[in-house]
C-alpha positions as CSV (number, residue, x, y, z in Angstrom):
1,X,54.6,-74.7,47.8
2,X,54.8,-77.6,45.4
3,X,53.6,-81.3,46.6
4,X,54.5,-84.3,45.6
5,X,53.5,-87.8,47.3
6,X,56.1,-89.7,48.9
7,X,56.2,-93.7,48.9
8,X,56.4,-95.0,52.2
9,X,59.7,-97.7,52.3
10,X,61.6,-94.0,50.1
11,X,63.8,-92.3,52.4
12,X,63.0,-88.5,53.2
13,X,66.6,-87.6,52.4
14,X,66.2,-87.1,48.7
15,X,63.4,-84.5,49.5
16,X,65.3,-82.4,51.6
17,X,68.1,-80.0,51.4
18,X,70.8,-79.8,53.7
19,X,69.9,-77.2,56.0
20,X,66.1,-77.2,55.1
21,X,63.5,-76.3,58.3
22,X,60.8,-79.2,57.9
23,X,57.2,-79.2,59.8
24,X,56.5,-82.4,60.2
25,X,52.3,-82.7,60.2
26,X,51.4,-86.0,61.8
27,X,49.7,-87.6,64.9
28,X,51.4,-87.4,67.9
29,X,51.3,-91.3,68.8
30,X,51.6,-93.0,65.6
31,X,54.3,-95.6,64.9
32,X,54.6,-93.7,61.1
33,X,55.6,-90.6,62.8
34,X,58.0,-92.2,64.8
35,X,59.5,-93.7,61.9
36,X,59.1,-90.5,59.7
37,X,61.1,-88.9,62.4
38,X,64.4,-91.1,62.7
39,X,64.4,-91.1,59.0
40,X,64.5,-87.4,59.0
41,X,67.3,-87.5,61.7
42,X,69.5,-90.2,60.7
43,X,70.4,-90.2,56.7
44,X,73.0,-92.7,55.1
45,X,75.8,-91.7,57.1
46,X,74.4,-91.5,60.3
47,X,77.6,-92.3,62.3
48,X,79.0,-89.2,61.4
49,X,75.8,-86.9,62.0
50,X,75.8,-84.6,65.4
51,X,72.5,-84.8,66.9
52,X,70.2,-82.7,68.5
53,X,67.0,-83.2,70.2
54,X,64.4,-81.5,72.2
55,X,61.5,-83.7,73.8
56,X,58.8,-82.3,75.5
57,X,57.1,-85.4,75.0
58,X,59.9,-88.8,75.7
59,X,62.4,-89.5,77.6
60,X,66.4,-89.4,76.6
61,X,66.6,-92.9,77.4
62,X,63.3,-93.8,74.8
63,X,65.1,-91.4,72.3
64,X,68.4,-92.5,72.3
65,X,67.0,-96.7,72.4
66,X,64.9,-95.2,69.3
67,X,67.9,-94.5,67.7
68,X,70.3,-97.3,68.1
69,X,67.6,-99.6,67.3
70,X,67.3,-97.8,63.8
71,X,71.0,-97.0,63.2
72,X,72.4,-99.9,65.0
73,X,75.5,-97.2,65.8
74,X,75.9,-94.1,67.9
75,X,76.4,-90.9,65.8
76,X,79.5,-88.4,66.3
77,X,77.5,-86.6,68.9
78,X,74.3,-86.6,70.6
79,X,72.8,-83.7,72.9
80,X,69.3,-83.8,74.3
81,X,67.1,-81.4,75.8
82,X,64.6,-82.7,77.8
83,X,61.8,-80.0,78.8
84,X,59.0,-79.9,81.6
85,X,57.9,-83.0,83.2
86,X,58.7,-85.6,81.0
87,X,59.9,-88.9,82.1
88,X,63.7,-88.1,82.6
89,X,66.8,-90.2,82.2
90,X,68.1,-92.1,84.9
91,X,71.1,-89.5,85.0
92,X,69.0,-86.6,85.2
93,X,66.9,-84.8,88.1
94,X,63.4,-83.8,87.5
95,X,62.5,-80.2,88.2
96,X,65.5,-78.6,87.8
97,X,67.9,-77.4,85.0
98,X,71.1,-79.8,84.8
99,X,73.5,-81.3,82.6
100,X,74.6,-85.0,82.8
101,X,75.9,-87.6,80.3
102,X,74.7,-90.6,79.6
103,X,77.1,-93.0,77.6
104,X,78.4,-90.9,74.6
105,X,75.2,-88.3,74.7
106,X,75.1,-85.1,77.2
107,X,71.1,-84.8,78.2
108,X,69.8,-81.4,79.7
109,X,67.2,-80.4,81.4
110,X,64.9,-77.4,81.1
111,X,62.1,-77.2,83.7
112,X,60.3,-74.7,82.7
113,X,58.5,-75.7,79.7
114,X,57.5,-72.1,78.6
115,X,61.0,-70.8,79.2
116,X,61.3,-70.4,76.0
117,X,64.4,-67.6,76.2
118,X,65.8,-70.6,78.4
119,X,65.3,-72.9,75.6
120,X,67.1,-70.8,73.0
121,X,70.3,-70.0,74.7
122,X,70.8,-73.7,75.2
123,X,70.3,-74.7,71.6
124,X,72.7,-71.3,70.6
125,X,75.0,-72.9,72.9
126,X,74.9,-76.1,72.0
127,X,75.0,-74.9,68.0
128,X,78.2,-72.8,69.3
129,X,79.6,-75.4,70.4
130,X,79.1,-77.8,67.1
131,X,80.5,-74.9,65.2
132,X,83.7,-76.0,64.0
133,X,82.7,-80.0,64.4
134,X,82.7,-81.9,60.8
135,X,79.4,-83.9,59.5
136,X,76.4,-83.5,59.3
137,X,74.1,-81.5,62.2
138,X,70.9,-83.0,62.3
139,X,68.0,-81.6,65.1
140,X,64.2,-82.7,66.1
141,X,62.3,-80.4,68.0
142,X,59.3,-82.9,69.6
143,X,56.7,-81.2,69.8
144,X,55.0,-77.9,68.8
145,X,52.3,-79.6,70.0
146,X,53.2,-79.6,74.1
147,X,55.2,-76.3,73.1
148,X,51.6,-74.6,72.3
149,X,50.4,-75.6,75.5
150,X,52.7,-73.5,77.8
151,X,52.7,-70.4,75.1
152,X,50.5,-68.7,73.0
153,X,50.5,-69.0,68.7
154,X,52.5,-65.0,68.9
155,X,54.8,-66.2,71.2
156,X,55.7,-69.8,69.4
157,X,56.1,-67.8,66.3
158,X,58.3,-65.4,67.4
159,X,60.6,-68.3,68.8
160,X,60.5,-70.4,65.7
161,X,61.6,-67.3,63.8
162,X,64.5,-66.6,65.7
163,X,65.3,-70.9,65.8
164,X,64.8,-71.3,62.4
165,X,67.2,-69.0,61.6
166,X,70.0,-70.0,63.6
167,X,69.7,-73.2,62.2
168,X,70.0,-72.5,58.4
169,X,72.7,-70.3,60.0
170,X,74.7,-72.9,60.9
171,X,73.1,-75.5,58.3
172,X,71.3,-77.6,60.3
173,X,68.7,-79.8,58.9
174,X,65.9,-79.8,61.4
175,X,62.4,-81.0,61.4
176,X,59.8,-80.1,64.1
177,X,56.6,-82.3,65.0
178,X,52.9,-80.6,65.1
179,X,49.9,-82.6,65.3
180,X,47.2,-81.0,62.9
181,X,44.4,-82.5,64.8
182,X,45.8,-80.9,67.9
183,X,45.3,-77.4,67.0
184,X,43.1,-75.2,64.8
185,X,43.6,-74.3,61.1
186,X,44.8,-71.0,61.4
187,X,47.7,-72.0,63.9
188,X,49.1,-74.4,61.1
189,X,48.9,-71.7,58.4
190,X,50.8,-69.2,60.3
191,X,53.9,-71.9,61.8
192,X,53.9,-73.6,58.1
193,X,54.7,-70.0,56.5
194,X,58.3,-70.3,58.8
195,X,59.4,-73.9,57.1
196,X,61.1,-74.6,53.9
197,X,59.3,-78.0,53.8
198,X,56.2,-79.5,55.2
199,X,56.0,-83.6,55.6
200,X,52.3,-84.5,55.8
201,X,50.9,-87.6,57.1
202,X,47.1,-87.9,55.9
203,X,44.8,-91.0,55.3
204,X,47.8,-93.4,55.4
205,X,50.2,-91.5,53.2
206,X,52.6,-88.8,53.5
207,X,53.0,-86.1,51.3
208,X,56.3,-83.4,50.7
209,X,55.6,-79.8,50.0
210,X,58.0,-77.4,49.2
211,X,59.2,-74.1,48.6
């Protein structure tokens, strides 16, 4: 991979490629991954981007708030995937699998946090469904982190294989959070060989590497 440093008020968008798989290496709780992650979502024409998120980790509410307090305007669509026992949505039950809107955006709910075949029929559904929308179809998947507890490094692999494929598929750009302090070495080597790019927060600054 090639690395190149990345000045901290330049937007991520001239690193990537549309349709580029990016592991995004930074502390959970930081306020420079939050902002690394909304600028990885929403690109200069935001309004007309379909989004899709899964968070193991916030609410719908905190995500969609996130992103209307950085955009300032909804985008063309908006589907969330809320996973395990995460603080839900007003709109949405706890511990069970549903479906429910909330303004413009359609939250689900996936209970089962290791359901991982679960997991990937929704997204190829949701994908499916985006298939014939124009603009733009951005996802974040928050967090390989809280993924890793609930399956093993063979398992996550396997998924990510499978998911990172359907998304250059259908050309999504799609970045997924993994805190490197969270996990040993040798589980970031094997998920970074799956990305096209790897954003890296270290000692205050971010770094791009890729293919």
């Amino acid at each position: 991979m090639q690395t190149k440093g990345h000045d901290e008020d330049e937007s991520f968008e001239s690193d990537l490629a549309q349709g580029d798989c990016v592991l995004l290496l930074a502390p959970s709780i930081h306020s420079a991954t939050e902002d690394a992650c909304l600028d990885l979502l929403a690109f200069d024409d935001a309004s007309e981007e379909n989004v899709l998120w899964v968070t193991y980790t916030r609410s719908p509410d905190t995500c969609i708030r996130d992103w209307l307090t950085r955009t300032g305007e909804r985008p063309r669509n908006m589907r969330l995937v809320s996973v395990g026992d995460t603080t839900r949505s007003a709109t949405a039950r706890a511990g069970s699998d549903t479906t429910s809107a909330t303004g413009d955006e359609v939250v689900e709910t996936l209970s089962n946090p290791g359901d991982l075949t679960g997991l990937g029929i929704k997204l190829s559904e949701i994908l499916r469904e985006w298939d014939a929308l124009d603009g733009r179809t951005v996802a974040c998947f928050d967090s390989l982190t809280a993924l890793l507890q609930y399956a093993d490094l063979q398992t996550v692999y396997k998924f990510l294989h499978v998911l990172t494929g359907r998304f250059a598929a259908a050309d999504v750009t799609a970045h997924f959070h993994l805190d490197p302090d969270a996990c040993d070495t040798q589980t970031v080597s094997t998920l970074t060989s799956l990305f096209d790019t790897v954003v890296e927060f270290d000692d205050g600054e971010w770094s791009v590497r890729s293919r």
